[in-house]
N, C-alpha and C positions, 0 to 999 in steps of 0.2 A: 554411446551412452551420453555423451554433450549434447548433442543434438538432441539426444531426445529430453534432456534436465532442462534445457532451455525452451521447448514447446510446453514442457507442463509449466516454467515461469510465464509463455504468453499465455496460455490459458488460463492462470490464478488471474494476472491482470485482468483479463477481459471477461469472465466469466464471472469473478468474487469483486472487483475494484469496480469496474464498471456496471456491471449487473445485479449486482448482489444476490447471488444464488447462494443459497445455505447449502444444497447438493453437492456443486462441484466443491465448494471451501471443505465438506466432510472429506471427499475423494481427494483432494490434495496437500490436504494439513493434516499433518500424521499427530495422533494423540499426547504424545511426548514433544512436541514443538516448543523451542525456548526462542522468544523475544530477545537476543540478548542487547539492543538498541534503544529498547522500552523507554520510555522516562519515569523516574522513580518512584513516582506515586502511582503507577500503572502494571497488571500485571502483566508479567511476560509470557504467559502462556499461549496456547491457542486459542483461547476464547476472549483474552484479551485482546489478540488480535483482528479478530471477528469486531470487537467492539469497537474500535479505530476506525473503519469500515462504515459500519451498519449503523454506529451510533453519533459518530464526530462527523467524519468525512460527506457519504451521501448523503445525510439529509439537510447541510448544509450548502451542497455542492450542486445546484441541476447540472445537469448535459454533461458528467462527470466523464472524464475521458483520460485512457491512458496510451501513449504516446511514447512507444520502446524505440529511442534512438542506436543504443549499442548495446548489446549483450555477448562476455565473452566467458566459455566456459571451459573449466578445467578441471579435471577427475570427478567430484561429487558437489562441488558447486559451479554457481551462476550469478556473476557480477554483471547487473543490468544500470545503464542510464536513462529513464525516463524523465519524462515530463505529464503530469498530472493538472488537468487544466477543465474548469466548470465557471459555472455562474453563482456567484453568492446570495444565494437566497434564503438562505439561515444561518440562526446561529451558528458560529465557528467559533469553538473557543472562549464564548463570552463576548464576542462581537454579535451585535445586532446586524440583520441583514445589509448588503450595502446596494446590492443588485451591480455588482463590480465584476469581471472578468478575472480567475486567479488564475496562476500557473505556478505549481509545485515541482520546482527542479529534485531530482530522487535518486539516489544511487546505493542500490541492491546490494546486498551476498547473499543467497540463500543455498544453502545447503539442503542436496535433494538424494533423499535415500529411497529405493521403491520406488519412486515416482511419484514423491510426498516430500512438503516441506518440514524440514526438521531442526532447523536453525537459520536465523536470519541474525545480518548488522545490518545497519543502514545509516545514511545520513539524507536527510531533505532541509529544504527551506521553510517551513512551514511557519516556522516562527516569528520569520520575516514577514511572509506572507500576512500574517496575524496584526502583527505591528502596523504592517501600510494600511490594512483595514482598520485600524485603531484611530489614524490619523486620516482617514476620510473624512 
């Protein structure tokens, strides 16, 4: 069962982060899905997290790419180390494009029941990220 909790974590990556398929994101985000990493003015649901995605991320991000360095899993989760790396070409955040290289250091827990995400934490850099683009 790890092994396969952690194939459907490469496939969210690569199918919803990278590609932006609304299909697969239905088939592996299970309706009851809690954000619990959110940030406070964001919902934590599923379709908040859909918006992180579809509405911040990609269209800020070309050539958006994820980049699973470790993934270790045990009973009904999967704690991943990524890296998250595009080209800034939109807005992020309220930063105007910079046409700059970013790399989003990311570390997972997702909780996979079914074969579906149903709880995540998380921590990334992003806000860093944000600031160095501030200071271009």
């Amino acid at each position: 069962m790890t092994e396969q909790n952690k194939i459907v974590v490469q496939d969210f990556n690569k199918q919803v982060i990278e590609e932006g398929n609304r299909k697969a994101f239905e088939k592996l985000v299970a309706d009851n899905f809690v954000n619990r990493s959110a940030p406070l003015d964001a919902a934590r649901d599923r379709e908040g997290l859909w918006h992180t995605f579809e509405n911040i991320l990609r269209p800020a991000l070309a050539d958006l790419k994820v980049n699973i360095e470790l993934q270790i899993a045990e009973r009904d989760w999967v704690t991943t180390r990524k890296t998250l790396t595009g080209v800034h070409t939109g807005e992020l955040l309220g930063v105007a494009a910079t046409g700059k290289s970013v790399s989003i250091t990311v570390i997972d827990m997702v909780r996979i029941v079914g074969g579906k995400y149903v709880e995540h934490w998380g921590l990334n850099t992003l806000g860093q990220v944000v600031n160095q683009l501030k200071q271009s």
